[in-house]
C-alpha positions, 0 to 999 in steps of 0.5 A: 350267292350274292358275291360270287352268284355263279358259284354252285357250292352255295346253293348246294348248301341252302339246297341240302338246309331246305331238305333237312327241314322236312319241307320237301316240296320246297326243296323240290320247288327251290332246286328246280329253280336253281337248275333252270335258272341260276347261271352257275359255272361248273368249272372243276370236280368238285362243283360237278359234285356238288351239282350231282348233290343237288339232284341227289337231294331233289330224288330224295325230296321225290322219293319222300313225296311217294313219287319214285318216278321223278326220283329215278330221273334226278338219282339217274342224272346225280350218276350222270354228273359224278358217279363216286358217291354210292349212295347215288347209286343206293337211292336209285336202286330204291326208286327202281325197286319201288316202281317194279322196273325189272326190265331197266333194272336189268340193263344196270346188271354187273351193278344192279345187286351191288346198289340193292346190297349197299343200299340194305347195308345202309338202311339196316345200318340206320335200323338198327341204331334206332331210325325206324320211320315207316319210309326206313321199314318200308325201304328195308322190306322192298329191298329185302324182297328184291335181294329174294329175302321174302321172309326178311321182307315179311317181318319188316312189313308186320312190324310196319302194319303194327306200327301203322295200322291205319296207313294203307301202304304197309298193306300194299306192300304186303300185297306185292309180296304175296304177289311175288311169292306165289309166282315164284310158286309152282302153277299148282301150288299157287293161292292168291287169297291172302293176296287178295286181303293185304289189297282190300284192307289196303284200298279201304284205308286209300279210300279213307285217305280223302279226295285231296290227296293224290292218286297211288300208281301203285294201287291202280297195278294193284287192282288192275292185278285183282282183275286179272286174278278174278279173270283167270279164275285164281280167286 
């Protein structure tokens, strides 16, 4: 950096040592830096890869702070800046499929089932050779439900319940689940209780989670969904 401070190789590099120290935010906080304020040149395919890199790394810090909106802006500019790396693509999907945004999601379609299958093949990949941390079981089972596989999606989101029995997520998972599974259902055919339980249990271990912590969009869709459930008459 001090010799040749235009260079993007090297902040790449300390970019991607702060990510794989588990300190997120200092990632976040030190790649915005670098973007905004470093003068670096990109002269050639490969600095454009290592920028792209570097807002790979920032969407991935987003996604393990539970933020997967800012995540889809820097996946979506990694694409941007060098779109031969697939797991760009991968990450993106799950910052998609994390927000439910089906309507942007569809404008990505001919490519939309190509991220959503490459990004399951990876993380069953790292699953299956024994990298099972709740982020991990919670990408598969959002994935699998969005690949339509609802009872993959279910036995991934027991597990991680078991596993984590006093995280709220797993049960709001479970409840966008239900959510999704009685929709597909017939008008008549549909029962939105055990929906309704995955969300109680959820808000109860939220609540519990203390007043410093920051606000789940999700759980707001959740009960605004509760509502309009208890509104309809379907409970």
């Amino acid at each position: 950096m001090k010799l040749r401070p235009k260079r993007i190789d090297a902040y790449e590099c300390e970019t991607l040592r702060i990510y794989r120290q588990g300190d997120y935010e200092g990632c976040i906080r030190y790649g915005r830096d670098i973007l905004q304020n470093v003068p670096y040149r990109i002269e050639s395919e490969s600095d454009e890869q290592n920028l792209g890199n570097i807002y790979y790394l920032l969407g991935n810090c987003y996604l393990e702070e539970e933020d997967p909106s800012n995540a889809e802006v820097c996946l979506k500019t990694a694409i941007g800046q060098y779109d031969g790396n697939s797991l760009y693509y991968r990450d993106y999907a799950i910052a998609l499929a994390r927000q439910g945004k089906e309507d942007e999601a569809e404008a990505e379609e001919g490519r939309r089932d190509e991220y959503y299958q490459k990004a399951l093949e990876r993380f069953e990949f790292l699953y299956e050779n024994g990298y099972a941390a709740r982020q991990m079981i919670e990408n598969i089972a959002i994935l699998r439900e969005q690949t339509g596989d609802y009872e993959g999606a279910r036995e991934m989101l027991l597990q991680m319940t078991e596993q984590y029995p006093e995280d709220y997520v797993g049960y709001k998972r479970q409840a966008f689940l239900e959510a999704d599974i009685q929709q597909g259902r017939e008008t008549a055919d549909r029962d939105y209780r055990q929906f309704a339980e995955y969300y109680h249990r959820a808000q109860e271990l939220y609540e519990g989670r203390g007043t410093d912590q920051e606000a789940d969009q999700e759980m707001e869709m959740l009960a605004v969904m509760l509502r309009e459930l208890e509104d309809g008459n379907w409970l």
